[in-house]
C-alpha positions in Angstrom: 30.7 -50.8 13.9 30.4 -46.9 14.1 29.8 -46.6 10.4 26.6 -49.1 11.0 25.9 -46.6 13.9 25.9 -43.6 12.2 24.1 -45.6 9.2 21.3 -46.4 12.1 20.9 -43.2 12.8 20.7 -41.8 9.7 18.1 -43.7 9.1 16.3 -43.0 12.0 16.3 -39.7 11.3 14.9 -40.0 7.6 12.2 -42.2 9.0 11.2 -39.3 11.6 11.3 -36.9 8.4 8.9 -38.7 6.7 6.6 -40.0 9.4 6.2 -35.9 10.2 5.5 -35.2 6.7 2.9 -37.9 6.6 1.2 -37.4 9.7 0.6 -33.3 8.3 -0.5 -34.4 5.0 -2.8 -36.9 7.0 -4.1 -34.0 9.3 -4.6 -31.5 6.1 -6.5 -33.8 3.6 -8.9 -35.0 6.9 -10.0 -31.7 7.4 -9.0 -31.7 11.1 -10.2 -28.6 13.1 -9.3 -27.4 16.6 -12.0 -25.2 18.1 -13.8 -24.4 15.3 -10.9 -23.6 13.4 -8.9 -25.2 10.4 -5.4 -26.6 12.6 -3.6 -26.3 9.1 -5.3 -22.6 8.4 -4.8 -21.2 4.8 -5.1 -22.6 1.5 -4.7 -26.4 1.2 -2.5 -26.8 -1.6 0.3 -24.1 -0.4 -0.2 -26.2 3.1 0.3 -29.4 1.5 3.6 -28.0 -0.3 4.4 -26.3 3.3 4.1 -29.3 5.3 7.5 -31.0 3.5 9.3 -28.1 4.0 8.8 -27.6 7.5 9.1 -32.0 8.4 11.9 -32.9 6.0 14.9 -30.6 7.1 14.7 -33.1 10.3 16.7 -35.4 8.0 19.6 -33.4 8.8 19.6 -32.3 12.3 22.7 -34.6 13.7 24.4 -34.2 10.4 23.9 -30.4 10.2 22.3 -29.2 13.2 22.3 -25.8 13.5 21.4 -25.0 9.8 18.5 -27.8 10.3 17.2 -25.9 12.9 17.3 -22.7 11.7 15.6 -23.6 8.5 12.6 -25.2 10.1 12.2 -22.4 13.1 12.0 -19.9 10.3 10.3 -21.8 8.0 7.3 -22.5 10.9 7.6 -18.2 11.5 7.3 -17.5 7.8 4.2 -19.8 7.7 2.5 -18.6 10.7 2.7 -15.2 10.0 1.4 -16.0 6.4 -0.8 -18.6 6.4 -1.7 -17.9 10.3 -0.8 -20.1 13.8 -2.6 -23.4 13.9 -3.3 -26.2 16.1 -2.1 -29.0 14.4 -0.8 -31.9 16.4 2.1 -32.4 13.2 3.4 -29.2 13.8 3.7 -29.3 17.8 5.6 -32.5 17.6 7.5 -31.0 15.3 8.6 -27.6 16.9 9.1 -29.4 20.0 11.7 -31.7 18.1 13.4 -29.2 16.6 14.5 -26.8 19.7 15.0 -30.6 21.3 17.6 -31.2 18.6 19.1 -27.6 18.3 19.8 -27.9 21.5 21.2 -31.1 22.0 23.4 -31.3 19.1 25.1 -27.7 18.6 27.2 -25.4 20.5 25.3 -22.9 20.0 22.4 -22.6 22.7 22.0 -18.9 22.7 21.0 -19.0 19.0 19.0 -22.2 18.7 16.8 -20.0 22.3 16.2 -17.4 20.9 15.0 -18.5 17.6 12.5 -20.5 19.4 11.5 -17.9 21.7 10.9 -15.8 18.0 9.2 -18.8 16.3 6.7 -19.3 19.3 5.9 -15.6 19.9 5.1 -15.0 16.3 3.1 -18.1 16.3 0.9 -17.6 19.1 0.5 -14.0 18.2 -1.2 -15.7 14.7 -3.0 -18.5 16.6 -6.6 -17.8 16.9 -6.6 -20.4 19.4 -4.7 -18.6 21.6 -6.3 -16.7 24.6 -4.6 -15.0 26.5 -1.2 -14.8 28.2 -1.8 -18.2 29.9 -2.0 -19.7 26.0 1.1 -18.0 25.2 3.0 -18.6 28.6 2.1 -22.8 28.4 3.5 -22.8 24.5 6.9 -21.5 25.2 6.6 -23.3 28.7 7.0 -26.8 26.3 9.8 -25.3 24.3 11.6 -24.4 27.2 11.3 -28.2 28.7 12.5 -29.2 25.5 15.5 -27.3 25.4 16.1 -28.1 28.7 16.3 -31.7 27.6 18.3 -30.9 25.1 20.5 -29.4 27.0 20.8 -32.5 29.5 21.4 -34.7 26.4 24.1 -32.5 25.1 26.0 -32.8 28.3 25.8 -36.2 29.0 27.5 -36.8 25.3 30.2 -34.5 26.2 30.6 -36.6 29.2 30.7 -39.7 27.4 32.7 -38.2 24.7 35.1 -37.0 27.4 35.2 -40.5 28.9 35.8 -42.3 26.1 38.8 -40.0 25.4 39.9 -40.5 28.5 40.2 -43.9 28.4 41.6 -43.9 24.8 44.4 -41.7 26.5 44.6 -44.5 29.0 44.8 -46.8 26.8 47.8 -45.6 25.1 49.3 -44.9 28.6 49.0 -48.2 29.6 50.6 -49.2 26.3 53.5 -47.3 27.1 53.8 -48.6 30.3 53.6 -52.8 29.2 56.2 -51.5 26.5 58.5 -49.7 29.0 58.3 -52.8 31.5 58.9 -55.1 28.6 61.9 -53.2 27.3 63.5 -52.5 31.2 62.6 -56.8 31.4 64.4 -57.7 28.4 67.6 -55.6 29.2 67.6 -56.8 32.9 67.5 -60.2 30.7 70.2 -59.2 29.0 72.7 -58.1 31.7 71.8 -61.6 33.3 72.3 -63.7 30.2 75.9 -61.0 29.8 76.7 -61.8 33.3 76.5 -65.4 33.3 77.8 -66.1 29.7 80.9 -63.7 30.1 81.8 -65.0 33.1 82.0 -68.9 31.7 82.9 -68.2 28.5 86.2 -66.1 30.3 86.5 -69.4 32.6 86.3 -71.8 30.2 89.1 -70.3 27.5 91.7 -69.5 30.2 91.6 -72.8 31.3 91.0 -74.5 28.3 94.7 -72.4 27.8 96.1 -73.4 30.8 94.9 -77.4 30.1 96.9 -77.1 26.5 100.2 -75.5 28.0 100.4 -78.6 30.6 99.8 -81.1 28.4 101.7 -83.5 28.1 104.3 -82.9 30.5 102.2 -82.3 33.5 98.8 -84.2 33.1 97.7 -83.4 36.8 97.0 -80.2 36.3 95.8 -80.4 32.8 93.1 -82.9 34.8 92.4 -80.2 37.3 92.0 -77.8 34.5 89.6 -79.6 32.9 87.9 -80.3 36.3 87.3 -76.5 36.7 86.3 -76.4 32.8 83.5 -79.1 34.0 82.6 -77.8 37.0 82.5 -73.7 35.5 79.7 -75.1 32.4 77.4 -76.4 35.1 77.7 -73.8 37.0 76.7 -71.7 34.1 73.9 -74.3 32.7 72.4 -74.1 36.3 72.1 -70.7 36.5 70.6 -70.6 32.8 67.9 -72.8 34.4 67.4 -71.2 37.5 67.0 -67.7 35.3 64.5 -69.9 33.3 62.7 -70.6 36.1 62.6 -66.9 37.2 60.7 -66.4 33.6 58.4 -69.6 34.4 57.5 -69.7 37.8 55.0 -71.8 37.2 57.1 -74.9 36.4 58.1 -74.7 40.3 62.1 -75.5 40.2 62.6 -76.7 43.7 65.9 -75.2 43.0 64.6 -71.4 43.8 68.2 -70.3 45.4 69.1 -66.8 43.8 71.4 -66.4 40.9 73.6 -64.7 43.3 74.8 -62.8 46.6 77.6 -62.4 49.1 77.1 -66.5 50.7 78.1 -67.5 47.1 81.5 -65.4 47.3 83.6 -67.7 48.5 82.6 -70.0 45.6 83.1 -67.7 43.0 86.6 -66.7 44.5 87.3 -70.1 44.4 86.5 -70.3 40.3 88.7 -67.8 39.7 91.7 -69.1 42.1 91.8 -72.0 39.6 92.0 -69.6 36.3 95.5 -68.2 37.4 94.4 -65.2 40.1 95.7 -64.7 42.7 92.5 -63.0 44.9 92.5 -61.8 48.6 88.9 -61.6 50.3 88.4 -58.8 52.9 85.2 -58.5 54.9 84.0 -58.4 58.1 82.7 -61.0 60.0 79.6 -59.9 59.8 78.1 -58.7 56.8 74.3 -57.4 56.8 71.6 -59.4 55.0 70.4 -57.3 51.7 67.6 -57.7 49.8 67.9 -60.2 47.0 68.2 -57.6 44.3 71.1 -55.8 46.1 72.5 -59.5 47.3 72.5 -59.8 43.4 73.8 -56.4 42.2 76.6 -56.8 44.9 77.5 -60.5 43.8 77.4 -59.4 39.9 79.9 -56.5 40.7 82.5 -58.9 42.1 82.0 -61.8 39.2 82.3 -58.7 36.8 85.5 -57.4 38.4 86.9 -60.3 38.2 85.6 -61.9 34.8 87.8 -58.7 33.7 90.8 -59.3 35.7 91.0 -62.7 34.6 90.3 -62.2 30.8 93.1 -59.0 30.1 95.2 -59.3 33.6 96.0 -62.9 34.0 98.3 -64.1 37.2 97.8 -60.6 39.1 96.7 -60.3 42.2 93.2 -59.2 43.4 92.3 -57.7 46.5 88.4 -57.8 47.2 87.2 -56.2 49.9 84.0 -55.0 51.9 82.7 -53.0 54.7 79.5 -51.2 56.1 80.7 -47.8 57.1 78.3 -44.9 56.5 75.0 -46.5 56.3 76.3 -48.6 52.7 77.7 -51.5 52.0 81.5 -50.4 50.0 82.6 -52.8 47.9 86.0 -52.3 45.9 88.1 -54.4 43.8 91.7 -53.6 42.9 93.8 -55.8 40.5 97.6 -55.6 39.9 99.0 -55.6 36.3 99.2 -59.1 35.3 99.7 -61.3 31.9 97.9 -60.2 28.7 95.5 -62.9 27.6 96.0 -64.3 23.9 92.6 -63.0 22.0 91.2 -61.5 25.2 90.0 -58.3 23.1 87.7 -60.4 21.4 85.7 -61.6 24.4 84.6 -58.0 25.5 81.3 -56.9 24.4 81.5 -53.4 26.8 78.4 -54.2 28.3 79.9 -55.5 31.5 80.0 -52.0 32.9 77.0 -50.7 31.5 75.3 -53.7 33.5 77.0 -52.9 36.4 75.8 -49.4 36.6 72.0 -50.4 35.8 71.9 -53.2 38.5 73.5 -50.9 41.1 71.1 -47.9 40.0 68.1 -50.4 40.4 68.7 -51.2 43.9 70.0 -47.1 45.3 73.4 -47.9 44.5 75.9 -46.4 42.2 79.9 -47.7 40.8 81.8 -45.5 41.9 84.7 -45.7 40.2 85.9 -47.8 37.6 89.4 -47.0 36.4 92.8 -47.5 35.4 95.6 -47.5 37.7 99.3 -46.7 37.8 99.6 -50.7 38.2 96.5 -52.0 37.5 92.4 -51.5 37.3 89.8 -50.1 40.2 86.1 -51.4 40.2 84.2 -50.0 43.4 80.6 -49.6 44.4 78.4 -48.2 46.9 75.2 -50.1 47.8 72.7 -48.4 50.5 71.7 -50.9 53.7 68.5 -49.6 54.9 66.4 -49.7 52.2 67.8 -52.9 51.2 68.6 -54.8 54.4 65.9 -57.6 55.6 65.4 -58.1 59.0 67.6 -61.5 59.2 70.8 -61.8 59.9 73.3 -63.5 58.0 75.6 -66.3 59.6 78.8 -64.7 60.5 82.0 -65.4 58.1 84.0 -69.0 59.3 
């Protein structure tokens, strides 16, 4: 598209070339006169080699601008002051195009000025037309509209220029952003998909353990075990969907409830009761109603706390517990040392933590702590309640 442009151009400008050159040669071989006077004065034949050299430089003057210009302005001063100032109509047209273009398409005003201020002095000096100061003062009067407009025209392509860049910057900006969103979307993704699978996938082999060490002498609880088993994959396959669902909303899942938050705890508490923990829930009665992204980061801080307790502490004990001093919502989980899991190593991909951070960073909060005790592991976290609590109150703890 711009090479068909500047092709357009181009051959605009060759056409205004050669219509110049013919409407001189056209004014010369008529024998057209302006007040009694020749307005191609001089010989004919070195005006009709004169009159190409002054029109066809205009094929240049985008391309090359300034030399254009100053080719033709001293080519028109060299003939006047040679051949003498005339009247023609050819010429006029072309002067006044040529300080029009030398302005408009160079940087270099000052020059392209004052070589037309030389050209039309020495001209009308030559011109026998020319009476008087009034003559003189109307010639350069035209030029100096003409650079004017050139002038004008020069600016408003800066502007555009300018523009354009501007929105090319834009552009890329914009880029930057959809890219930034779309990478901070796939890892928020990510730490769902980590959150949900870890958690079942910890679930699901320590019980699947437990089901094979009661088999077959106590077939009740290898039942209950698989119960759980059940129970932990739909959990898991529901919030799949309902994460889905976040990704569609157009499919309108008239199961909208959030992945997570603190009414869910007791539920999750109970999940992991069933896996061999022993937890303890501390809280008040009651606890303020958070955003759902803070509901969310505060529920995913618990399941991760104790997806980890149950895959590499088995059977220990875990207190949980929660309160609203200081304008924050504390939350801290402490597990005793309990009984290695077979092959638990191999379930940790380390991004449990990592997750935790992010979703606590996203909603004010921060971990922490997370570390190793003398007799067993600390996860806390620290989530801010006024910039995350909605006006509703939560139902107060049974």
């Amino acid at each position: 598209m711009k090479k068909l442009l500047r092709r357009t151009v181009a051959a605009r400008d060759v056409l205004l070339a050669l219509a110049l050159c013919a409407a001189g040669e056209f004014e010369l071989a008529s024998g057209a006169t302006y007040g009694g006077h020749p307005v191609w004065p001089g010989s004919t034949l070195a005006n009709a080699l004169v009159i190409p050299v002054l029109t066809l430089p205009m094929v240049a003057r985008r391309r090359r601008p300034l030399a254009s210009v100053l080719f033709t302005l001293a080519a028109i001063t060299v003939s006047a002051a040679v051949l003498g100032g005339g009247e023609a109509t050819t010429e006029f047209l072309l002067l006044i195009a040529t300080v029009f273009s030398g302005a408009a398409y160079t940087d270099n005003p000052v020059v392209v000025a004052v070589a037309a201020l030389v050209t039309g002095v020495v001209h009308g000096l030559r011109d026998p037309a020319v009476h008087g100061v009034g003559d003189g003062v109307w010639t350069l009067g035209m030029l100096a509209i003409a650079f004017l407009l050139g002038r004008a025209l020069h600016g408003r392509q800066r502007r555009i220029s300018s523009l354009q860049l501007e929105a090319v910057e834009r552009e890329k900006a914009h880029l930057g952003q959809v890219a930034a969103a779309t990478a901070a979307e796939r890892a928020a993704i990510a730490r769902e998909l980590h959150d949900i699978v870890a958690h079942a996938v910890s679930v699901v082999v320590i019980q699947s353990q437990a089901g094979a060490r009661a088999l077959p002498e106590r077939p009740d609880l290898a039942a209950r075990t698989l119960a759980t088993i059940e129970e932990t994959g739909r959990t898991a396959l529901n919030d799949l969907r309902r994460l889905l669902t976040v990704l569609s909303p157009a499919d309108g899942d008239p199961d909208s409830r959030p992945l997570g938050s603190l009414d869910q705890l007791d539920e999750l508490v109970r999940t992991f009761q069933t896996s061999g923990l022993r937890i303890e829930l501390e809280r008040p009665a009651q606890l303020p109603r958070l955003a759902p992204a803070a509901e969310l980061a505060a529920y995913r801080v618990v399941q991760e706390a104790l997806t980890n307790a149950a895959r590499y502490a088995r059977g220990s004990t875990v207190t949980v517990s929660m309160s609203t001093g200081s304008g924050a919502l504390e939350i801290s989980i402490v597990n005793t040392v309990g009984e290695q899991v077979e092959h638990a190593e191999e379930l940790g991909t380390g991004r449990g933590l990592i997750g935790m951070r992010h979703r606590l960073e996203l909603v004010g909060g921060q971990l922490t702590h997370a570390e190793p005790l003398d007799d067993g592991y600390r996860v806390a976290a620290s989530i801010p309640i006024g910039e995350n609590e909605l006006s509703r109150e939560r139902e107060p703890v049974a």
